[in-house]
C-alpha positions in Angstrom: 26.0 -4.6 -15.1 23.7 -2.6 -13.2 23.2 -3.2 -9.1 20.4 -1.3 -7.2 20.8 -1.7 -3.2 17.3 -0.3 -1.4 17.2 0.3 2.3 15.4 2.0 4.6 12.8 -0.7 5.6 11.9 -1.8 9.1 9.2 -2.2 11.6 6.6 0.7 12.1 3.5 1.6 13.7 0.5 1.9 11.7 0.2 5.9 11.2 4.0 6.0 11.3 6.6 6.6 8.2 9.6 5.8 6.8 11.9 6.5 3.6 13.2 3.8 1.2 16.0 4.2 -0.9 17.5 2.6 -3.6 21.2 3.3 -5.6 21.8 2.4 -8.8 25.2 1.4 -9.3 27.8 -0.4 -12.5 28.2 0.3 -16.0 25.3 2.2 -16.9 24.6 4.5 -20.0 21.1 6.0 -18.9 18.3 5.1 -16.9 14.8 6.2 -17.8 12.0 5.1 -15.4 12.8 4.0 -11.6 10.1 2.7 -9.6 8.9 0.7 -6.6 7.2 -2.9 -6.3 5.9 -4.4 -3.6 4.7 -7.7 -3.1 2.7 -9.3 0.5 2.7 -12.9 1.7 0.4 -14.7 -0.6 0.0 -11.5 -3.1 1.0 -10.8 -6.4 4.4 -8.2 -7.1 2.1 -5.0 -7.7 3.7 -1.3 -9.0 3.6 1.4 -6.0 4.7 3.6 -8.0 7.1 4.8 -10.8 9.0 7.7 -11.6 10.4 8.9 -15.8 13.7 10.6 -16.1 12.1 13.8 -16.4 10.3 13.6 -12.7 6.6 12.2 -14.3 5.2 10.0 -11.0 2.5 7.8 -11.3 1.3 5.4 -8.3 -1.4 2.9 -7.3 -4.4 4.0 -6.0 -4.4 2.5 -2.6 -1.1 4.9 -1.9 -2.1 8.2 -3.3 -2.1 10.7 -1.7 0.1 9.3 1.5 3.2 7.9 -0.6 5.9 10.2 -2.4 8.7 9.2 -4.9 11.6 11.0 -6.1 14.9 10.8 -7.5 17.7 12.3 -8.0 19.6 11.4 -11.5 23.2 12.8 -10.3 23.0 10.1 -7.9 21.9 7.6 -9.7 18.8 7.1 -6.7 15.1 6.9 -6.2 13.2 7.3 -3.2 10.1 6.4 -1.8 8.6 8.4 1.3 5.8 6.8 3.0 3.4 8.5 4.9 0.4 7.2 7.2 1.4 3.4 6.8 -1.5 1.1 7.2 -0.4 -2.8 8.0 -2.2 -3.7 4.6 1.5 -1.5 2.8 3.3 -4.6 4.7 5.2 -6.3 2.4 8.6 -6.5 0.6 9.4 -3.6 -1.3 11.5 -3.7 -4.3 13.8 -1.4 -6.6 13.1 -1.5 -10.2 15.6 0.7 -13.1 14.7 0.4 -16.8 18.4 0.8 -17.9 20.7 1.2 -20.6 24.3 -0.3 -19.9 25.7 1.3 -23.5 24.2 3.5 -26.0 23.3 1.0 -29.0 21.5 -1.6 -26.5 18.3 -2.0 -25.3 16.4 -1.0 -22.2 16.1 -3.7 -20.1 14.9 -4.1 -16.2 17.1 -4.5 -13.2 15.4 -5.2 -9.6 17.2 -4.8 -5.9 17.0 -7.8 -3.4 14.3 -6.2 -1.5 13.4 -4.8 1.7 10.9 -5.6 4.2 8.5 -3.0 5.5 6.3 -4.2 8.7 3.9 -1.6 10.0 2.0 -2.8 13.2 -1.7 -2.4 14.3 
């Protein structure tokens, strides 16, 4: 019931920056936190960072300070501005909504396809 679509990705040089974004889209009620997963060849899907309904961030320690996220609830979209990318951010970067799709339901998690972010040495 709910779609998110992210894009923004590509190839960058190490130092460089670039802006994901992700729409939320279908029948949906509310959404409460929005965030951003990465996950690296060979890693684990780790939280970059997240963002509540009321604009509360939080964000993994190897980003603060040079990563940003944002939203905006008319649109339904949260961002992610990236700052000073090192080639250890490379990875595929995913959309993640805790969503209602009507009022007397649950919460439950909806995830984009991805998009890859390179940054180069």
């Amino acid at each position: 019931q709910v779609q998110l679509v992210e894009s923004g990705g590509g190839l960058v040089q190490a130092g460089g920056s670039l802006r994901l974004s992700c729409a939320a889209s279908g029948v949906i009620f509310s959404i409460n936190t929005m965030g951003w997963y990465r996950q690296a060849p060979g890693k684990q899907r780790e939280l970059v960072a997240s963002i509540t309904s009321g604009g509360s961030t939080n964000y993994t320690d190897s980003v603060k300070g040079r990563f940003a996220i944002s939203r905006d609830n008319a649109k339904n979209t949260v961002y992610l501005q990236m700052n000073t990318l090192k080639p250890e951010d490379t990875a595929v970067y995913y959309c993640n909504a805790a969503a209602k799709v009507d009022w007397w339901g649950r919460p439950m998690d909806y995830w984009g396809k991805g998009t890859l972010v390179t940054v180069s040495s």
